[in-house]
N, C-alpha and C positions, 0 to 999 in steps of 0.2 A: 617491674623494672627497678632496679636498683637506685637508692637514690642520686649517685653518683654518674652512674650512667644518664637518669634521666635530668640531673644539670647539665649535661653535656651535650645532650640532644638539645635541651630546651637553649644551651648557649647558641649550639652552630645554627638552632633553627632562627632565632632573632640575627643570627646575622645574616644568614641567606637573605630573610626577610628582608633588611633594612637595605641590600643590593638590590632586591627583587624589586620592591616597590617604595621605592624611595620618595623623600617628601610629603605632600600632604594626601597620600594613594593611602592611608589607613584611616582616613577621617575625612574626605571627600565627601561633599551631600549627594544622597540618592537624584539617580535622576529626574528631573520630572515625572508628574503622575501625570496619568490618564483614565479618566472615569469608566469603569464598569462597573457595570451591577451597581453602580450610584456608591462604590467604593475607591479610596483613589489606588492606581495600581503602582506597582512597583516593576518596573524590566528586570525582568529575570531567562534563565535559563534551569527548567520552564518561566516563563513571566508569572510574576504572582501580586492577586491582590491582598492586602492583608485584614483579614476581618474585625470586624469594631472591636474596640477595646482589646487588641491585644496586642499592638505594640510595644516594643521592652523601651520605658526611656532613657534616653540617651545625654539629657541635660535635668538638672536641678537648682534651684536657686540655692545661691550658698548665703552662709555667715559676712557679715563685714568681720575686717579685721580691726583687731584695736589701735584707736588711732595714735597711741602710743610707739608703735611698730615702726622700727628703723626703715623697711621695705615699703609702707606705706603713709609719709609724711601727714598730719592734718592737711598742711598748707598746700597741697594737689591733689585735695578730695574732690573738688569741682572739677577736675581735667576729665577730657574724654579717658584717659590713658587709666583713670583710678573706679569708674562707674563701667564695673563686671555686671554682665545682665547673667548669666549662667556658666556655669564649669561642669565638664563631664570626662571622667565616669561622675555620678550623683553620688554626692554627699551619703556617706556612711555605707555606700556599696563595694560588691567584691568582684574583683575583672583578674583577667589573665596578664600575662606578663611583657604581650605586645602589645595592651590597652595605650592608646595614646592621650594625651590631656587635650580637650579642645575648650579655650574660653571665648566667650560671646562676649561682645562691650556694650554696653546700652546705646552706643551714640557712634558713627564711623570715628576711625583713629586715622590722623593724618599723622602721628609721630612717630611709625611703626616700631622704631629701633628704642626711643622711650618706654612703649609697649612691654617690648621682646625684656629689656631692662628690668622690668618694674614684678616680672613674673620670677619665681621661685619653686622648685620643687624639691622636694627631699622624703627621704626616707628613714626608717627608724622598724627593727627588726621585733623578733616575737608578738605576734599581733594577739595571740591569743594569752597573753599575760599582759598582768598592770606594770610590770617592771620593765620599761625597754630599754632597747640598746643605743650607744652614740647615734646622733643625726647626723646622717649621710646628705650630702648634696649629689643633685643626681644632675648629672651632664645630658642633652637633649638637642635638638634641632628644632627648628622654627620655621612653618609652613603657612601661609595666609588664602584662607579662602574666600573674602571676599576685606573689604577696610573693617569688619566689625568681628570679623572671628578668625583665631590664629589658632593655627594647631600645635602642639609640642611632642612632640616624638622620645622616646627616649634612646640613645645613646645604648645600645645590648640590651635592652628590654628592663623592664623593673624589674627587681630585688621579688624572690620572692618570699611569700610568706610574712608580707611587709604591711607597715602603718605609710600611706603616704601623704604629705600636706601639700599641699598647692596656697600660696600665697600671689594674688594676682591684682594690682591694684590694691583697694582697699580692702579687697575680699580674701577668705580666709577657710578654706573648706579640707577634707580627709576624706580619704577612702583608706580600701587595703586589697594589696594582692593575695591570689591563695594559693598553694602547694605547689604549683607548676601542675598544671595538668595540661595534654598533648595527644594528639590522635595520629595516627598515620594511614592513608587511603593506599591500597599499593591495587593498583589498575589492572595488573600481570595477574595478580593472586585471586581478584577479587574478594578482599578483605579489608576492612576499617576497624585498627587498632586504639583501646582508649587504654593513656598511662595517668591511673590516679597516685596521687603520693600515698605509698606505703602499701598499695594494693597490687595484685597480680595483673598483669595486664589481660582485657579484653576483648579477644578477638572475635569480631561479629562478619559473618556474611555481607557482601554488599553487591551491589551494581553502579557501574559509573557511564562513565558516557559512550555510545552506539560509534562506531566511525561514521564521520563526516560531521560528530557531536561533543567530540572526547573533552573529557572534564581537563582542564589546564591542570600539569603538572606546577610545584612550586612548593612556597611556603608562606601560608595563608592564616590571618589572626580572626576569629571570629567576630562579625561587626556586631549583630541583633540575632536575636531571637522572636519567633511566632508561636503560639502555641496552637494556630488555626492561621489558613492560610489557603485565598484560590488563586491557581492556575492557571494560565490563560495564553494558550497559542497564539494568539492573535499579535498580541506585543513582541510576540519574536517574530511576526510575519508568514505566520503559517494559519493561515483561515482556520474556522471551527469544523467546515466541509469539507477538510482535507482529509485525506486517512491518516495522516500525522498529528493532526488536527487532537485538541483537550479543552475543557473547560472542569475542570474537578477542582474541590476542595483537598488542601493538605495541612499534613500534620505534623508536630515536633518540627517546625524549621527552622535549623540554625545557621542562619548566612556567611557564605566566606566570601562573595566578592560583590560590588555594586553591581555588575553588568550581569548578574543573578543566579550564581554559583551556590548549591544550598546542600548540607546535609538533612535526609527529611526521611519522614514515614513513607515506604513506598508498598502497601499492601499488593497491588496489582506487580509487584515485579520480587515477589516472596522466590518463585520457584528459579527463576534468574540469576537471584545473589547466589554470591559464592562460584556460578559457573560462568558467564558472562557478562559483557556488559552492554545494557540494551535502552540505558537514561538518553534524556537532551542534553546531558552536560552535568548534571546534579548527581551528587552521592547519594542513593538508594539504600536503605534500610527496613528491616523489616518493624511493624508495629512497636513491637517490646523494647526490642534496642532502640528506636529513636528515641524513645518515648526515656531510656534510661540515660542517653546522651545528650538530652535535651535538660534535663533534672540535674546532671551533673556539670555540663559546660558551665563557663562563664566570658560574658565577652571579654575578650583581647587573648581569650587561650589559641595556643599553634597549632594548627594543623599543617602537617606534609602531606604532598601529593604526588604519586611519580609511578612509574612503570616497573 
């Protein structure tokens, strides 16, 4: 895809997105777990638990900032509003372009709007060079998941190809976004398209959801990543002794929705892709291909969904 073309899709995709699921719907906490197999589980569609250590994380302790720093006064280092306990994406990581910022405060915030104030994001261009470009300020939304964690949205999704700084409180942390990379699922064709920058695009076979199962059409940012990964009927309400019924391990899972929408390895449904579609809801692939979608995504990249 051209790169021109593929800003264009990645524009109208973050803003479908930012219609679609508005507010704090790209950084919501997983729902509760539920112990199997003495692992905790995740509700998915399939349900999945996630197996030891292989969680992708999703917060990191950052830097203070210097208390030099107009944004972060000495004199309000002791406020709830300046003691950051984590900011995510983590420190020195590379996320897509609907990655939202979410920071944790050590202590509940009673001054929300103090808060909302006290945060800063911006951007600064060529990340693969020491020379960059002007500092951008980057415009955002403000979404609260509980008094001690706020979410920050961006405004048309990040820049990409970007250095970004988050200054929050007294803390002081960077990531960077990468090339725009973008998938599109099309449910009609049975096909799941990946657009790397500067690369041809590629088209892999797929399976998506069985009717009375179909995968949500839309425009969906990747949350996490699994590199292993079990399955579990139960969590969606379908006993192990049903004939709909599963308990398997899986592979390459990359999550697009909480309520457990996943691109994954689907050996068992090899002969399927490409002619219909016969999933619980989940984008179906074969071995190879997840396994190279998985190696290449990064969370907050776009996926579209649609017939």
């Amino acid at each position: 895809m051209p790169d021109t073309m593929r800003n264009l899709f990645l524009a109208t995709a973050i803003t479908a997105f930012a219609i679609i699921l508005p507010g704090n719907a790209t950084a919501a906490a997983a729902p509760s777990a539920t112990a199997v197999a003495n692992l905790p589980v995740v509700y998915a569609r399939p349900a999945v638990v996630p197996a030891a250590a292989t969680r992708v994380p999703v917060a990191s302790l950052v830097t203070p900032a210097s208390a030099a720093s107009p944004l972060n006064p000495a004199s309000a280092a002791s406020s709830a509003v300046d003691r950051v306990a984590s900011v995510s994406p983590a420190a020195g990581s590379t996320v897509g372009v609907a990655a939202p910022v979410t920071i944790r405060f050590a202590e509940p915030v009673g001054d929300r709007g103090r808060a909302q104030r006290s945060v800063a994001v911006t951007a600064t261009g060529a990340t693969a060079v020491d020379t960059l470009t002007a500092v951008d300020t980057l415009n955002g939304t403000f979404s609260w998941n509980s008094d001690r964690e706020v979410v920050w949205n961006p405004r048309g999704g990040l820049p990409i190809a970007s250095r970004i700084t988050v200054d929050a409180g007294t803390t002081h942390t960077q990531f960077a976004t990468d090339g725009g990379i973008s998938a599109d699922a099309n449910m009609s064709a049975h096909t799941f398209t990946v657009n790397l920058p500067g690369e041809p695009p590629r088209v892999m076979p797929a399976s998506m959801g069985r009717p009375g199962r179909e995968t949500p059409d839309g425009i969906f940012p990747v949350l996490e990543k699994f590199r292993t990964i079990q399955f579990d009927s139960r969590t969606i309400g379908i006993p192990l002794d049903d004939p709909d019924g599963y308990l398997i391990t899986g592979e390459y899972a990359v999550r697009l929705t909480w309520d457990g929408v996943f691109v994954h390895s689907a050996p068992w449904s090899v002969d399927e892709q490409g002619n219909q579609n016969v999933s619980h809801g989940c984008i179906n692939l074969a071995p190879d291909d997840a396994a190279w979608y998985y190696d290449n995504v990064n969370v907050g990249d776009v996926v579209s969904s649609h017939w």
